[in-house]
Biotite code that builds the C-alpha atoms (Angstrom):
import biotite.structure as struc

atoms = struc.array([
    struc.Atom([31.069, 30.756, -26.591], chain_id="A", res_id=1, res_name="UNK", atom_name="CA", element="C"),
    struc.Atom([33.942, 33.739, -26.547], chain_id="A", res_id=2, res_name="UNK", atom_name="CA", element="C"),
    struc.Atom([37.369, 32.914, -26.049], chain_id="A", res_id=3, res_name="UNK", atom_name="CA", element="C"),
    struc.Atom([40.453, 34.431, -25.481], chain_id="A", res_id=4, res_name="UNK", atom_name="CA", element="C"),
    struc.Atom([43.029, 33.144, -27.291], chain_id="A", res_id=5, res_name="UNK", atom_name="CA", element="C"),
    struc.Atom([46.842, 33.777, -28.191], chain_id="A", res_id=6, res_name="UNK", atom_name="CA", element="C"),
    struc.Atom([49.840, 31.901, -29.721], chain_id="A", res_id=7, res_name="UNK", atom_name="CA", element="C"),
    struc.Atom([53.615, 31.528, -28.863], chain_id="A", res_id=8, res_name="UNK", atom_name="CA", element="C"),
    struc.Atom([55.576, 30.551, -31.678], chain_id="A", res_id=9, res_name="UNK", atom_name="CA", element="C"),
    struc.Atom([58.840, 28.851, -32.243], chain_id="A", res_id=10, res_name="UNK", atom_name="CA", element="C"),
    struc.Atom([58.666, 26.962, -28.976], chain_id="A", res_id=11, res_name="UNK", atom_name="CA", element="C"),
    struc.Atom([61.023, 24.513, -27.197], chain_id="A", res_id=12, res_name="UNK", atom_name="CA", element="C"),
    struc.Atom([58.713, 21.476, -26.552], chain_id="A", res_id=13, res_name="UNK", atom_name="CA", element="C"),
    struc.Atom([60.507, 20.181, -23.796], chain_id="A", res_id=14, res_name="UNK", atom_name="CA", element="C"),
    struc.Atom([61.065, 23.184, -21.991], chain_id="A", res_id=15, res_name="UNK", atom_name="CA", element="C"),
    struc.Atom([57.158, 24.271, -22.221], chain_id="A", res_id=16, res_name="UNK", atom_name="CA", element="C"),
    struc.Atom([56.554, 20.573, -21.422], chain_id="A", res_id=17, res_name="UNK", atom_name="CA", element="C"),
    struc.Atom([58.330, 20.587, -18.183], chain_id="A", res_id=18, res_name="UNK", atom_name="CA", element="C"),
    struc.Atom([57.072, 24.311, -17.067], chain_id="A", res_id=19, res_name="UNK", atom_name="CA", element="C"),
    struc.Atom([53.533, 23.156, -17.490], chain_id="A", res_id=20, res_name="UNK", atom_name="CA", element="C"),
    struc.Atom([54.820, 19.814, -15.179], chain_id="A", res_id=21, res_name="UNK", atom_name="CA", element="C"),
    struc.Atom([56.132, 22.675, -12.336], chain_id="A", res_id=22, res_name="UNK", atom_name="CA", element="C"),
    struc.Atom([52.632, 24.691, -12.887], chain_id="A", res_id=23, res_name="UNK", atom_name="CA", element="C"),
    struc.Atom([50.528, 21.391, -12.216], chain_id="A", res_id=24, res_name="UNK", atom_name="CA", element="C"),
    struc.Atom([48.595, 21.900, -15.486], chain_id="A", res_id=25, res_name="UNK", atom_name="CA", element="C"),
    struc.Atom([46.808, 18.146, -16.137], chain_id="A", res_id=26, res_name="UNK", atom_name="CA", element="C"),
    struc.Atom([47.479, 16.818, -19.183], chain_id="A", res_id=27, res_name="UNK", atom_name="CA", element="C"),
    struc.Atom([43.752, 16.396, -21.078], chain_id="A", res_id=28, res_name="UNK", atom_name="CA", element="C"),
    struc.Atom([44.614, 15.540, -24.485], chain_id="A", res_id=29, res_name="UNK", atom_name="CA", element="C"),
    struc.Atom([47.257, 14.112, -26.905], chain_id="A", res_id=30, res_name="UNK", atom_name="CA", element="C"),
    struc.Atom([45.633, 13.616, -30.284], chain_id="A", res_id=31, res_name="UNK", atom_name="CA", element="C"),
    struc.Atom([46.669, 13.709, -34.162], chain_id="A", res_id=32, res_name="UNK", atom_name="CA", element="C"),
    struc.Atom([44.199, 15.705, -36.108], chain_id="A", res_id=33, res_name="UNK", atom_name="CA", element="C"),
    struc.Atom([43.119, 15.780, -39.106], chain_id="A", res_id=34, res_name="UNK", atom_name="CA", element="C"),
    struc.Atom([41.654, 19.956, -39.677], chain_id="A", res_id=35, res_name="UNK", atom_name="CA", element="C"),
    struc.Atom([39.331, 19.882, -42.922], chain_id="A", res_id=36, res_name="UNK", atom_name="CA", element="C"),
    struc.Atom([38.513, 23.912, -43.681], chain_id="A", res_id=37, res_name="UNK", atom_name="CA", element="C"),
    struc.Atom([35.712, 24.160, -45.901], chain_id="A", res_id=38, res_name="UNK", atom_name="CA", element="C"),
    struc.Atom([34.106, 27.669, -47.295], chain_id="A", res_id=39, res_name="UNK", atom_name="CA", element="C"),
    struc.Atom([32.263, 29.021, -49.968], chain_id="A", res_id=40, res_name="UNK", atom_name="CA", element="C"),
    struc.Atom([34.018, 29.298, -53.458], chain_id="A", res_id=41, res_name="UNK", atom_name="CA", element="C"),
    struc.Atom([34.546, 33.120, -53.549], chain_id="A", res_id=42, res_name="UNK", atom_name="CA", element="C"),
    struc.Atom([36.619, 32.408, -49.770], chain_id="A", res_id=43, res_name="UNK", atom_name="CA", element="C"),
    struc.Atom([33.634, 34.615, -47.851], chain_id="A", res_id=44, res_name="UNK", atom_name="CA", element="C"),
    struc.Atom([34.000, 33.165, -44.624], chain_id="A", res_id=45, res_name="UNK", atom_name="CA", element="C"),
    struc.Atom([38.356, 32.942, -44.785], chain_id="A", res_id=46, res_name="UNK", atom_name="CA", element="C"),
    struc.Atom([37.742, 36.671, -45.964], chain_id="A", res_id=47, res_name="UNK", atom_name="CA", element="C"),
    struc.Atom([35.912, 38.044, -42.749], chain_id="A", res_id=48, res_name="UNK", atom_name="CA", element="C"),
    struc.Atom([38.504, 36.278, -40.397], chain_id="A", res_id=49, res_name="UNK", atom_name="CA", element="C"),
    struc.Atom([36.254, 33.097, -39.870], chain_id="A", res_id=50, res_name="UNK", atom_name="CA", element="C"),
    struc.Atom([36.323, 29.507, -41.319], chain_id="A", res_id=51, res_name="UNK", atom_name="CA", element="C"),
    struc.Atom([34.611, 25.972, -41.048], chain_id="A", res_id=52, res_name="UNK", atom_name="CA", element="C"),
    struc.Atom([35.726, 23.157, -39.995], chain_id="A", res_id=53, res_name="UNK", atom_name="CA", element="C"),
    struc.Atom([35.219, 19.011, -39.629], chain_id="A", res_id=54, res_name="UNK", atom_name="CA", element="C"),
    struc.Atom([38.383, 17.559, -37.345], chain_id="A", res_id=55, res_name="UNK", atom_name="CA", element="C"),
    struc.Atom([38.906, 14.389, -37.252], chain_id="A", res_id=56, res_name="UNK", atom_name="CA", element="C"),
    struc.Atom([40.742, 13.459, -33.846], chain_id="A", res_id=57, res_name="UNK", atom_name="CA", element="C"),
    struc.Atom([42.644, 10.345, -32.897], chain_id="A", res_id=58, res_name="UNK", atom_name="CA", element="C"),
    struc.Atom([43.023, 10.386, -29.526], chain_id="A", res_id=59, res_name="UNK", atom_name="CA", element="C"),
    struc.Atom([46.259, 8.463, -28.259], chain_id="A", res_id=60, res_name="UNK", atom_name="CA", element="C"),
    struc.Atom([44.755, 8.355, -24.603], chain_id="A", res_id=61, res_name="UNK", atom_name="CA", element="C"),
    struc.Atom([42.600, 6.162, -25.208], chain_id="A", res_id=62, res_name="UNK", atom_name="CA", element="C"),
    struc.Atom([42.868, 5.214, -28.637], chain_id="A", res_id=63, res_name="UNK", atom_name="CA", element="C"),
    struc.Atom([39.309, 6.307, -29.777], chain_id="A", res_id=64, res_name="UNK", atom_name="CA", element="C"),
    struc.Atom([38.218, 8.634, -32.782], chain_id="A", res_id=65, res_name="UNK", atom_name="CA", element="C"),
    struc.Atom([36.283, 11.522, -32.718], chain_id="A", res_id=66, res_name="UNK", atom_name="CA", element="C"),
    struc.Atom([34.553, 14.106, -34.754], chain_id="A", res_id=67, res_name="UNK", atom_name="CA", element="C"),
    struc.Atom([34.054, 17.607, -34.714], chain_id="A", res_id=68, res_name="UNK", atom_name="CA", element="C"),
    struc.Atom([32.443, 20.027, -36.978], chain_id="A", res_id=69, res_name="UNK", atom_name="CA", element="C"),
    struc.Atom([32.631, 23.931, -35.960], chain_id="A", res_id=70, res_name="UNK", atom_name="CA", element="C"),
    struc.Atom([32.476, 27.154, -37.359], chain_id="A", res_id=71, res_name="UNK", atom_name="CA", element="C"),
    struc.Atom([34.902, 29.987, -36.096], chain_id="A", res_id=72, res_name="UNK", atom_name="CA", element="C"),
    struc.Atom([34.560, 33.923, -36.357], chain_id="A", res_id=73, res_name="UNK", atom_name="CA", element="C"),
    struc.Atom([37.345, 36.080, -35.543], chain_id="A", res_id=74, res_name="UNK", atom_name="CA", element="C"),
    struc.Atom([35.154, 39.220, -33.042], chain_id="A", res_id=75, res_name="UNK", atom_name="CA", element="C"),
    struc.Atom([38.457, 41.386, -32.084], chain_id="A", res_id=76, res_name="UNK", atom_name="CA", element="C"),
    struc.Atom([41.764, 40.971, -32.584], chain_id="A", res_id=77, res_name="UNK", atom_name="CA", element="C"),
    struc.Atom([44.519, 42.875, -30.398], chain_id="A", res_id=78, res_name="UNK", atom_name="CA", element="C"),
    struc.Atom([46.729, 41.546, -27.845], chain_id="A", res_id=79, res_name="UNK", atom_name="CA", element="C"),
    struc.Atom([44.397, 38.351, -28.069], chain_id="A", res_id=80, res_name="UNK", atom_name="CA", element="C"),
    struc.Atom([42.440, 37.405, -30.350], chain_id="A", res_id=81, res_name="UNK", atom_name="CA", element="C"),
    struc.Atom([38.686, 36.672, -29.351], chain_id="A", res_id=82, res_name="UNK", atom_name="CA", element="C"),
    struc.Atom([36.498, 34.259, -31.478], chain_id="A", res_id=83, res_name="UNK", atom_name="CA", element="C"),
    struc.Atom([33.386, 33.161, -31.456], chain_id="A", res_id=84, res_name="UNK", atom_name="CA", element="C"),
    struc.Atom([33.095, 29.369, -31.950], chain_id="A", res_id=85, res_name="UNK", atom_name="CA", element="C"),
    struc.Atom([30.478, 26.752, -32.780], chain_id="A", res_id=86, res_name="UNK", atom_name="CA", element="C"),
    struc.Atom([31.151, 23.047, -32.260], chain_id="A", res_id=87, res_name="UNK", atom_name="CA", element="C"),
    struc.Atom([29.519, 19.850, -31.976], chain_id="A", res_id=88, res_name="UNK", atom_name="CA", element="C"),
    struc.Atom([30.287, 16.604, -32.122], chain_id="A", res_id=89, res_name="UNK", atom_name="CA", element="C"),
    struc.Atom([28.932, 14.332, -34.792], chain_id="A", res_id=90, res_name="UNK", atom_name="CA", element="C"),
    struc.Atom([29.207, 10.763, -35.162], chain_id="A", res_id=91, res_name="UNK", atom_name="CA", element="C"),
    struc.Atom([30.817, 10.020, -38.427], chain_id="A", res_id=92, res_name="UNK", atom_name="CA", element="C"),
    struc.Atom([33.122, 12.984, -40.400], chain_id="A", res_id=93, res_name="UNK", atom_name="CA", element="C"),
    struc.Atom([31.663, 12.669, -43.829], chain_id="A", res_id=94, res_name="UNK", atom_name="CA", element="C"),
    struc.Atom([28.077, 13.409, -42.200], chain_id="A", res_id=95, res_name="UNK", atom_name="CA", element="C"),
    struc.Atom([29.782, 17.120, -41.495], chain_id="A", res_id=96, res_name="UNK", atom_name="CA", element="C"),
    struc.Atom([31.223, 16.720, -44.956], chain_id="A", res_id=97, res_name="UNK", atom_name="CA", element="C"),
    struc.Atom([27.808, 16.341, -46.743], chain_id="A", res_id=98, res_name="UNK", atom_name="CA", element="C"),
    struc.Atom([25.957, 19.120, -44.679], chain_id="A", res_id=99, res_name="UNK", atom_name="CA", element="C"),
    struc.Atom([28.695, 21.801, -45.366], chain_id="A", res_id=100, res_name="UNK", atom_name="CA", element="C"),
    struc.Atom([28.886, 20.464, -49.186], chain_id="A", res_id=101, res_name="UNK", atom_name="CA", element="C"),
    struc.Atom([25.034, 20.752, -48.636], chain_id="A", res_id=102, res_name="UNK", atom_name="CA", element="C"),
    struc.Atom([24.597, 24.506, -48.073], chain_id="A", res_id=103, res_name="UNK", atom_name="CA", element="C"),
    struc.Atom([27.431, 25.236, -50.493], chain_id="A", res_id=104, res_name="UNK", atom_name="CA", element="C"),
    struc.Atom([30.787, 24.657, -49.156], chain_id="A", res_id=105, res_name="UNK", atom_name="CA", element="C"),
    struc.Atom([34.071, 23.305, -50.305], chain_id="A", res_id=106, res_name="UNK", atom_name="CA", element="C"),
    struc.Atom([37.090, 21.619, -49.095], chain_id="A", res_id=107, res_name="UNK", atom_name="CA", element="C"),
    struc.Atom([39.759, 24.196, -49.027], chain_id="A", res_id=108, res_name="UNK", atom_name="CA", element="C"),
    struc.Atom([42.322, 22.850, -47.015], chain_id="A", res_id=109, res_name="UNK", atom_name="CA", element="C"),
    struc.Atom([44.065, 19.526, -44.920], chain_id="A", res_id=110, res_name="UNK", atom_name="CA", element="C"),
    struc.Atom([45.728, 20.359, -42.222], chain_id="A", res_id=111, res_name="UNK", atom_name="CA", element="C"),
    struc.Atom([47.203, 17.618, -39.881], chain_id="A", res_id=112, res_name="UNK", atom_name="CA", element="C"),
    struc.Atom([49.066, 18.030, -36.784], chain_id="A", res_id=113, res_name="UNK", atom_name="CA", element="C"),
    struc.Atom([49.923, 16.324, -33.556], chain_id="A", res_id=114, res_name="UNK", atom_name="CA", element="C"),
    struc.Atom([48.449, 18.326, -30.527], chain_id="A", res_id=115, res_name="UNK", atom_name="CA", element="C"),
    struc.Atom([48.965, 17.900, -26.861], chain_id="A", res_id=116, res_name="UNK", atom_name="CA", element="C"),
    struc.Atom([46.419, 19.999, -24.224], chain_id="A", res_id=117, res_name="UNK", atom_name="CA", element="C"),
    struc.Atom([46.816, 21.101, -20.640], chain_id="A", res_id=118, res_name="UNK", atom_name="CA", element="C"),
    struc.Atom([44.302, 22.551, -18.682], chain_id="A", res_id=119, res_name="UNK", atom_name="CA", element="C"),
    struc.Atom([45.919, 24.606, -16.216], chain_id="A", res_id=120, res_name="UNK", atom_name="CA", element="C"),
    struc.Atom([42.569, 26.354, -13.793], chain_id="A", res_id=121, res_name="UNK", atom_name="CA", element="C"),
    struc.Atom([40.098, 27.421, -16.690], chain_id="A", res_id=122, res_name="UNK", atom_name="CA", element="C"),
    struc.Atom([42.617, 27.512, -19.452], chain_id="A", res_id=123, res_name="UNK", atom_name="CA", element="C"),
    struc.Atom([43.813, 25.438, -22.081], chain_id="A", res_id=124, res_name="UNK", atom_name="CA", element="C"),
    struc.Atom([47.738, 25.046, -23.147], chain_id="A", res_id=125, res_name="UNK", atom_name="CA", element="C"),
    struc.Atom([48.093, 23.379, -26.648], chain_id="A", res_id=126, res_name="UNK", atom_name="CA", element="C"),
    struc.Atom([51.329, 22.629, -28.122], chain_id="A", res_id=127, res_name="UNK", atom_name="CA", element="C"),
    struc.Atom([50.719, 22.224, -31.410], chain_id="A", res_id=128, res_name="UNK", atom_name="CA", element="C"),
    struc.Atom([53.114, 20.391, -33.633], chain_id="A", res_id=129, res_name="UNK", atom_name="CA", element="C"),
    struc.Atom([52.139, 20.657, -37.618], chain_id="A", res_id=130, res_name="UNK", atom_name="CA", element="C"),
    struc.Atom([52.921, 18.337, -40.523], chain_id="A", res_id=131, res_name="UNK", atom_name="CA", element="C"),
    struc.Atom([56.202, 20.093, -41.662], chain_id="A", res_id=132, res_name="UNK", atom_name="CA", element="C"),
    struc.Atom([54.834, 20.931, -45.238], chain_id="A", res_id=133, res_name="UNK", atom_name="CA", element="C"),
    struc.Atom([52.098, 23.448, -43.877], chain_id="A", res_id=134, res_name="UNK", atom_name="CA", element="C"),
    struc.Atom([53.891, 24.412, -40.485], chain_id="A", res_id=135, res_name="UNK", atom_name="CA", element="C"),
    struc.Atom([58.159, 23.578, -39.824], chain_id="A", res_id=136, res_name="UNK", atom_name="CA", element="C"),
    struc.Atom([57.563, 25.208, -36.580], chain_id="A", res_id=137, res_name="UNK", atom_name="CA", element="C"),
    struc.Atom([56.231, 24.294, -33.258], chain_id="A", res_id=138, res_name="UNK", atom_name="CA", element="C"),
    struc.Atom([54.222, 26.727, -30.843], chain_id="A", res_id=139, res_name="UNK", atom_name="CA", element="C"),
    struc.Atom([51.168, 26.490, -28.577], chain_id="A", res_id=140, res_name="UNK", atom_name="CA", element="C"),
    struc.Atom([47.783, 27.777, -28.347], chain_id="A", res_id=141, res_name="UNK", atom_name="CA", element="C"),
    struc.Atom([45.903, 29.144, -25.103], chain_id="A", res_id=142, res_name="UNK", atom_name="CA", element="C"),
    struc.Atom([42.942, 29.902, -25.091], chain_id="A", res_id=143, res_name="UNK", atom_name="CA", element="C"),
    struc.Atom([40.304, 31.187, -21.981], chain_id="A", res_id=144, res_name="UNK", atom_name="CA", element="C"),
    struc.Atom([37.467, 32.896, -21.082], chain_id="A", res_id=145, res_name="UNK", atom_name="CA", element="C"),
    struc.Atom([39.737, 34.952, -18.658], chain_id="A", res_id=146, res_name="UNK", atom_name="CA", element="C"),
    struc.Atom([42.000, 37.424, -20.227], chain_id="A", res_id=147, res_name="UNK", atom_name="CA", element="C"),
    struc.Atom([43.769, 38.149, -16.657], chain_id="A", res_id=148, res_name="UNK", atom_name="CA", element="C"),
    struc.Atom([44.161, 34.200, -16.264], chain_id="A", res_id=149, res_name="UNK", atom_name="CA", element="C"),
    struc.Atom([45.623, 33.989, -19.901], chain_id="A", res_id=150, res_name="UNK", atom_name="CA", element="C"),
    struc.Atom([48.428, 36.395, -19.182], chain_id="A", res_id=151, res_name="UNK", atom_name="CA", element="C"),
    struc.Atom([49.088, 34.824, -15.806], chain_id="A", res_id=152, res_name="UNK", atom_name="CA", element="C"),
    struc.Atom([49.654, 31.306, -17.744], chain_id="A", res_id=153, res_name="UNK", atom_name="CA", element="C"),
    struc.Atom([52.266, 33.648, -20.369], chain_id="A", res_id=154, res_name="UNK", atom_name="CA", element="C"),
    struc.Atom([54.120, 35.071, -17.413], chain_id="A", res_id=155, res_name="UNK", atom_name="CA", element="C"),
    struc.Atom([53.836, 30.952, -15.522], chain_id="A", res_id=156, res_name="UNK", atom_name="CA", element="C"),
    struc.Atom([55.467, 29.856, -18.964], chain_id="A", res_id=157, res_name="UNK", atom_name="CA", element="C"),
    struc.Atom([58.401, 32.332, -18.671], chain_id="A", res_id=158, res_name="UNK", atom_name="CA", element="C"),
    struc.Atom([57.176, 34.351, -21.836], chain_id="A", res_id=159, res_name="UNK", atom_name="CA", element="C"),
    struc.Atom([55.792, 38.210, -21.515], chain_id="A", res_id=160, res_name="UNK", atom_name="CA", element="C"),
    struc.Atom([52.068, 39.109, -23.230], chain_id="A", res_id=161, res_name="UNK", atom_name="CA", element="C"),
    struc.Atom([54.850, 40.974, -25.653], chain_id="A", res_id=162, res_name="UNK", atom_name="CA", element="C"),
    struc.Atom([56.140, 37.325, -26.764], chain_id="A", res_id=163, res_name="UNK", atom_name="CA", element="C"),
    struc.Atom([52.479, 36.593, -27.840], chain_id="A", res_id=164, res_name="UNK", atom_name="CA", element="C"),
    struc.Atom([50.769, 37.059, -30.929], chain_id="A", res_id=165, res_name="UNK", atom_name="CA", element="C"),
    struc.Atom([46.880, 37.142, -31.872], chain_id="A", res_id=166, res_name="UNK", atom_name="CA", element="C"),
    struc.Atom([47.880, 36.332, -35.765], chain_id="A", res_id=167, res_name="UNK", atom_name="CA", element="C"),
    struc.Atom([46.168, 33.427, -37.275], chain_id="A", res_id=168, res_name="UNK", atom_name="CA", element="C"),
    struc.Atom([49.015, 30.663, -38.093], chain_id="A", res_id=169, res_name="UNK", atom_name="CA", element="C"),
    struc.Atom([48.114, 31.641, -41.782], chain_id="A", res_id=170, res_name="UNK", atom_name="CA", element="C"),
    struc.Atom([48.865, 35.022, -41.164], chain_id="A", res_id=171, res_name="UNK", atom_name="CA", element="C"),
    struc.Atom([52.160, 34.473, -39.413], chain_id="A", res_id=172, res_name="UNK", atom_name="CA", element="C"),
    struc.Atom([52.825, 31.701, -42.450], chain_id="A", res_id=173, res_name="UNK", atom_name="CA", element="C"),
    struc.Atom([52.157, 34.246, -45.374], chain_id="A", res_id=174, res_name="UNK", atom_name="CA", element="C"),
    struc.Atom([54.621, 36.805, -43.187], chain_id="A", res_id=175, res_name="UNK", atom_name="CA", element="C"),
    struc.Atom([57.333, 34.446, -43.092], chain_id="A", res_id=176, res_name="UNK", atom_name="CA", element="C"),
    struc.Atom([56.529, 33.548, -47.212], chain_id="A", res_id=177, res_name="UNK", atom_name="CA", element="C"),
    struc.Atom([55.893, 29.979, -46.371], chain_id="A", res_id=178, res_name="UNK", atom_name="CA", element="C"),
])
């Protein structure tokens, strides 16, 4: 599947909280995660814009664990960025681990973070808040297969498609020299 996908960064929780409250945007997740990135040793995957992935999801609705193993390519990248993604879900975590280790791949990075989704019509709001030592800053994700309905939601969340950016959170990271 494509998506469409931007970022705000350096959000004000509350005040995105309480906009997506006025826009009637239901409230579908509220999870910590646990984002294992795995590639190959000479960083082939990272180095064409893509990446692998197990997450390991806690899921404070309901308090149940889940597990998710993906693979994400990066196909344009302007005012959005649009990926193509791959994900399942698998039963146990260290079954992903052992097939990517399998065909070659290694654990490059932990990432964890707290993330609460919206779904406001076909799109996804996720305010993503990262464990300070790899992210200090909040900001939120949405993503869509609608480009029109993605900068309706930017305009509904009082921000202009010029506020958004289609840099990975790496990018923006190695821009800011954390």
């Amino acid at each position: 599947m494509n998506e469409f996908e931007t970022r705000i960064i350096d959000i004000d929780v509350e005040n995105i909280r309480e906009k997506l409250q006025n826009m009637n945007a239901v409230k579908v997740k509220e999870e910590n995660q646990i984002n294992n990135i795995y590639d190959f040793h000479d960083k082939i995957l990272i180095n064409n814009k893509g990446y692998a992935r197990i997450r390991i999801v806690h899921n404070l609705l309901d308090n149940s664990n889940h597990y998710y193993m993906t693979t994400k390519k990066l196909l344009s990248q302007g005012t959005y960025k649009i990926m193509e993604e791959n994900e399942t879900e698998i039963l146990y975590a260290d079954s992903g681990e052992k097939i990517f280790k399998s065909l070659g791949l290694e654990l490059i990075q932990s990432i964890k973070k707290y993330r609460e989704s919206y779904k406001y019509k076909n799109t996804l709001v996720e305010i993503d808040i990262n464990d300070k030592s790899f992210c200090p800053f909040p900001y939120i994700e949405i993503e869509t297969s609608d480009d029109k309905e993605l900068e309706e939601v930017v305009i509904l969340l009082g921000y202009t498609m010029k506020d958004t950016t289609s840099k990975t959170i790496f990018k923006i990271l190695e821009e800011r020299g954390l």
